[in-house]
C-alpha positions in Angstrom: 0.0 0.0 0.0 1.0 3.4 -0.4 -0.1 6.9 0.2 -1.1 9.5 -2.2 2.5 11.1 -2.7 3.8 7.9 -4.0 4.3 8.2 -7.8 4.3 4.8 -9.7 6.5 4.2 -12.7 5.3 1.2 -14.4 8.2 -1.4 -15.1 6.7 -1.8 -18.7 7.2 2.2 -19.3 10.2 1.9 -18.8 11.0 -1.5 -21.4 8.8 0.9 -24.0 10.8 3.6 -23.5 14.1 1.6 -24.3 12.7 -0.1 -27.2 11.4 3.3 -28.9 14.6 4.7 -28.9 16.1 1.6 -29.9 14.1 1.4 -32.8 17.1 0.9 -35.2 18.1 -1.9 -33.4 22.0 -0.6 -32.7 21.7 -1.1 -28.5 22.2 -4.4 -28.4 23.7 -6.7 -24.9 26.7 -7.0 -24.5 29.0 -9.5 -26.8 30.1 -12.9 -24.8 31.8 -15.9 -26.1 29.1 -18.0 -24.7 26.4 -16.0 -26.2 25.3 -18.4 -28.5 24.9 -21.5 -26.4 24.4 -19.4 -23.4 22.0 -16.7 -23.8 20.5 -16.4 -20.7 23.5 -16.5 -19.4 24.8 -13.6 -21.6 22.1 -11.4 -21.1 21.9 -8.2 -19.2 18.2 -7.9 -19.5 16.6 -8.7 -16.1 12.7 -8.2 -14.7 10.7 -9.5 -12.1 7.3 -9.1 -10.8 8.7 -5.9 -9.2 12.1 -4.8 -10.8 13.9 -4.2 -14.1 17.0 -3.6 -15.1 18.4 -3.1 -18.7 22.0 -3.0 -19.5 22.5 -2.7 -23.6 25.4 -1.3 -25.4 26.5 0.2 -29.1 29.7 -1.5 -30.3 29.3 -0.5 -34.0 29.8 3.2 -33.2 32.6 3.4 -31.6 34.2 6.7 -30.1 37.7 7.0 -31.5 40.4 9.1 -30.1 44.3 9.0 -31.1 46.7 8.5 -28.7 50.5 8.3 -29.3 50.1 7.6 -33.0 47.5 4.7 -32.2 43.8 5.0 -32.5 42.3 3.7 -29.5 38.2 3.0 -29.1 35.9 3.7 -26.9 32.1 2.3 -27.0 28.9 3.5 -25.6 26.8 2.2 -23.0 23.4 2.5 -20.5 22.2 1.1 -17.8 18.4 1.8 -16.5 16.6 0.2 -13.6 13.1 0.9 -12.1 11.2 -0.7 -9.1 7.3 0.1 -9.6 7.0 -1.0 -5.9 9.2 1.6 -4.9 12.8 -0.8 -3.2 14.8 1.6 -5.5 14.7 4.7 -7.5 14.2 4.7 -10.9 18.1 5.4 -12.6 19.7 6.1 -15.8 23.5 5.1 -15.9 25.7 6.2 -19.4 29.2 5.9 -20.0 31.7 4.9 -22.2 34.0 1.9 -21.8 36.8 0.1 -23.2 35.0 -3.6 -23.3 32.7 -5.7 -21.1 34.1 -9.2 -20.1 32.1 -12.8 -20.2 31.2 -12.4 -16.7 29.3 -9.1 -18.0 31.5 -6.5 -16.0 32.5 -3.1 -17.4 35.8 -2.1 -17.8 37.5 1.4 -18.2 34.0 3.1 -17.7 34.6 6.8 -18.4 32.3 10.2 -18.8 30.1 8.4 -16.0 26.6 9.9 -15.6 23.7 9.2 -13.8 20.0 10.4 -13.5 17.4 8.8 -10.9 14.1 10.0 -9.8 12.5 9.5 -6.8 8.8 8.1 -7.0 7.1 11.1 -5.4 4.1 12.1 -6.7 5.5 13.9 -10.0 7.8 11.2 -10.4 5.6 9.5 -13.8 5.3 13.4 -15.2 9.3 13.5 -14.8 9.9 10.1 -16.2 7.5 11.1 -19.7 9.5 14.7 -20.2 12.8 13.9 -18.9 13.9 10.3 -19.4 11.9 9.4 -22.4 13.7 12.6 -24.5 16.7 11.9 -22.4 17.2 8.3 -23.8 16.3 9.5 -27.2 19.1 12.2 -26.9 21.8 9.6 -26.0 20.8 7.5 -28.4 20.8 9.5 -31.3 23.8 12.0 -29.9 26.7 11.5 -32.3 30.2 10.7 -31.1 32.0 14.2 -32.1 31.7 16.2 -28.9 33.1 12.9 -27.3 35.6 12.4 -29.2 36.4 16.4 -29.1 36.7 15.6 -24.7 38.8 12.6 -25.1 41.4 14.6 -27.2 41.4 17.5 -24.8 41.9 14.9 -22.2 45.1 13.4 -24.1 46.6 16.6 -24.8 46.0 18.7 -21.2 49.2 18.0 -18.4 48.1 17.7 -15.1 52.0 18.3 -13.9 55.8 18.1 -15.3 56.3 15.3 -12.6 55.1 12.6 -10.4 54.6 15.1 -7.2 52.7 17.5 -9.4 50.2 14.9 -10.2 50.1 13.4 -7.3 49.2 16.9 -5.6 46.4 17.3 -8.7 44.8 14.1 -7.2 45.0 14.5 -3.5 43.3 18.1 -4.8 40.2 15.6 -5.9 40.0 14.4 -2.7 42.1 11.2 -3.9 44.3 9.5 -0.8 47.5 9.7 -1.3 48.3 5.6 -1.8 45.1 6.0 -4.3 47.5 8.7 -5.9 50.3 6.5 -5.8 48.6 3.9 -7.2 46.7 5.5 -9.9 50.6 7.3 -11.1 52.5 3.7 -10.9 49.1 2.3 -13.2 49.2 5.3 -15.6 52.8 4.9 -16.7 52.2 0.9 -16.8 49.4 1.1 -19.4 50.1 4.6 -21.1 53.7 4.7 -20.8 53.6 8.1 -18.3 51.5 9.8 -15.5 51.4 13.3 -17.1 47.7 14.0 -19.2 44.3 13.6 -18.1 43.7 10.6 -20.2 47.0 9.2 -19.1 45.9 9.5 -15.4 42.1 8.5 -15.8 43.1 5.6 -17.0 45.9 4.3 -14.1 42.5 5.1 -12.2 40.3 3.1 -14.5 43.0 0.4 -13.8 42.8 0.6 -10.2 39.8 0.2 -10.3 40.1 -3.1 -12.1 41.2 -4.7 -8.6 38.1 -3.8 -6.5 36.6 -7.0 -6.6 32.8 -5.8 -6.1 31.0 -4.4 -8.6 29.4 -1.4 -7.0 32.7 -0.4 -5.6 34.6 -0.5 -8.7 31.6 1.6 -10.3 31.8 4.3 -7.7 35.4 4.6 -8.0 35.6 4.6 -11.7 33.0 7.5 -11.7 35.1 9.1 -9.3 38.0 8.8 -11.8 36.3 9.7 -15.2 34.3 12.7 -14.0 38.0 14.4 -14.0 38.0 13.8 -17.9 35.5 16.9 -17.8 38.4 19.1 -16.2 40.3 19.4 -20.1 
C-alpha cells in the first residue's frame, strides 16, 4: 500500500521507453563468447514481478580518439533500472568503456553519468519529459563532442612530474596511496603519469582490482568525472 504522494513508474514504461529509442536496433547486450549457447547466461536484460533492469550497449559506433600515434576506441553504453513498488529509484546510468568481459563487468568506464528520480508524486510526469527525451538524446547524440573531450583529455598536463600529479589528485579528494597507485598504473598502461587521459586511465585500472561491482563503479566515476576538467 502506499499513500497519495507515491508516484508509480510502471516497469513496462520503462522497457517501452528503451525499445522506442532503440528502434534501429543498434543497442544491443553486450557480446560474450558464450552468447550463443548461453543466452541467458549472456544477457543483461533482467525483470521481475517488481524490478527491471536493462543493460545494452552500441559496439558499432565506436568513439575514437588517437593516442601516441594509435587509434584507440571507446564504445557507448546504459544502464536503467526501475522498481514500480518503490525498493529503489528509478536510474539512468551512461558511459563509455573500453570492453565488457564474459562475466558481464565493465571495464575502463569513463564520462560516467547518472540520472534517478524518486517516486514522489511527479515522479511519472518527470519520467515522460525527462527520461523518455533523455534516452532518445543519448541514443541519437553523435560521437564528435566525445571524441572532441577525449582529445582535450590526451593533450592537457596535469603536472611536469610525479609530485605535481600526485598533488592534482589528492586536490580531488584522492588519498595519497590511491594517488600513488593510480601514477605507478598510468605509466604501466600509457607509458607516463602526465595527461588527463594518461591518469584516468591508471585510475580506470585501479579500479580493475576492487573485486565488487558497486565499488569498482563508484570509483571509476570518481576517476572519469575528472576527464570533464580538459
Amino acid at each position: 500500500m502506499v499513500g497519495p504522494a507515491y508516484g508509480r513508474i510502471f516497469d513496462h514504461e520503462v522497457v517501452a521507453a528503451v525499445r522506442e529509442m532503440n528502434d534501429d536496433g543498434r543497442w544491443h547486450i553486450p557480446a560474450a563468447s558464450y552468447q550463443a549457447t548461453d543466452p541467458l547466461r549472456a544477457t543483461t536484460l533482467y525483470a521481475s514481478d517488481r524490478d527491471v533492469f536493462i543493460f545494452l550497449v552500441d559496439e558499432e559506433n565506436p568513439v575514437t580518439v588517437d593516442v601516441g600515434g594509435s587509434t584507440r576506441h571507446l564504445f557507448r553504453g546504459f544502464m536503467l533500472w526501475n522498481s514500480e513498488v518503490g525498493s529503489k529509484r528509478l536510474g539512468l546510468l551512461t558511459f563509455l568503456y573500453d570492453f565488457v568481459c564474459d562475466n558481464r563487468m565493465v571495464h575502463g568506464a569513463r564520462e560516467v553519468k547518472e540520472f534517478s528520480i524518486r517516486h514522489s508524486k511527479g515522479a511519472p510526469a518527470r519520467f515522460a519529459a525527462e527520461v523518455r527525451p533523455l534516452l532518445r538524446s543519448y541514443a541519437n547524440s553523435s560521437a564528435g563532442g566525445a571524441e572532441a573531450e577525449l582529445r582535450r583529455a590526451v593533450e592537457k598536463a596535469v603536472g611536469r612530474s610525479d609530485e605535481e600529479v600526485a598533488a592534482w589528485l589528492l586536490a580531488r579528494e584522492f588519498s595519497k596511496p590511491e594517488a600513488g597507485q593510480i601514477i605507478d598504473l598510468a605509466k604501466r598502461e600509457e607509458g607516463d603519469a602526465r595527461t588527463i587521459w594518461q591518469v584516468v586511465n591508471g585510475g580506470t585500472a585501479l579500479a580493475r582490482s576492487i573485486s565488487h561491482a558497486d565499488g569498482r563503479v563508484a570509483f571509476e566515476r570518481r576517476v572519469s568525472r575528472h576527464l570533464r576538467a580538459a
